[in-house]
TORMAR-755324 format. One record per residue (C-alpha): x, y, z; residue in three letters. Coordinates in steps of 0.1 Angstrom, whole numbers, plus 5000, padded with zeros to 4 digits. Layout:
N
XYZALA ...
// end
This chain:
102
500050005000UNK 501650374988UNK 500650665008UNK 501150995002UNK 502951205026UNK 500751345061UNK 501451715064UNK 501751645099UNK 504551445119UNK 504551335155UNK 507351315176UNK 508550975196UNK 506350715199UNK 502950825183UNK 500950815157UNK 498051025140UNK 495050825138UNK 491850865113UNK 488950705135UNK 486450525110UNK 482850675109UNK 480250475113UNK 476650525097UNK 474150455126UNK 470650365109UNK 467350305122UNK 465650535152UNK 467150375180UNK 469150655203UNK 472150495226UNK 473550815249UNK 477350865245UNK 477350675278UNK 476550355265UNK 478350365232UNK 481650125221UNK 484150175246UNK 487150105213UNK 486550245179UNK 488850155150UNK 491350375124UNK 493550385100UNK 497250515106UNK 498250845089UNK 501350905106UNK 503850795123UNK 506850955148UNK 509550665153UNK 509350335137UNK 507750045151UNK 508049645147UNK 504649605143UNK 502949915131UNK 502850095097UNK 501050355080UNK 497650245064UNK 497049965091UNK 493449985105UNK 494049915144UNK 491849905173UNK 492050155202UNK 490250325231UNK 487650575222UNK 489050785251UNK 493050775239UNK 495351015234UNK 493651355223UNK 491251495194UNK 492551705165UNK 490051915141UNK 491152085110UNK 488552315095UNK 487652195058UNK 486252425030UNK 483652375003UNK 485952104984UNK 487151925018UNK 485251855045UNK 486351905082UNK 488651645099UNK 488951495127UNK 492051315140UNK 493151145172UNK 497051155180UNK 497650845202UNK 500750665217UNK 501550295204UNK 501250195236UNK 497350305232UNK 496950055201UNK 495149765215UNK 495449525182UNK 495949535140UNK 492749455123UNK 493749225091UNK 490949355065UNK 492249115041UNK 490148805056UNK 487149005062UNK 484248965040UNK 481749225030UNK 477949205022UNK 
// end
């Protein structure tokens, strides 16, 4: 997998994170209370190397690590919204290539 370039890099042992968005259908309301405790992403960028981790890997990580970034879009690109997390924060890898799809 090729990537381009992130315009941002962190320092040390994190990474910049692109959670997934879910679509939520059907009128059923869950408070933020009761929602998944771990959401998924892909990886952006990365500060040192790691053994295990690249960029473009989707991993699983707490909803609650590390800290939220937001980067105001305009009428071509929407908004953003990143998470910058340590690799100590990545629970698992998530091997898309096995999954199937309906």
């Amino acid at each position: 997998m090729t990537t381009k370039p992130f315009f941002l890099t962190p320092l040390g042992n994190r990474c910049i994170v692109k959670p997934d968005e879910f679509e939520h259908k059907g009128r059923i309301i869950i408070p933020d209370k009761a929602k998944h405790k771990t959401t998924t992403g892909r990886i952006l960028a990365m500060g040192e190397p790691h053994e295990k981790l690249q960029v473009g890997l989707r991993v699983l990580f707490d909803m609650f690590s590390g800290g939220e970034m937001g980067f105001q879009g305009d009428e071509t690109n929407p908004d953003i919204h990143l998470r910058h997390i340590s690799y100590d924060e990545i629970i698992g890898i998530i091997n898309d290539e096995g999954v199937k799809t309906k």
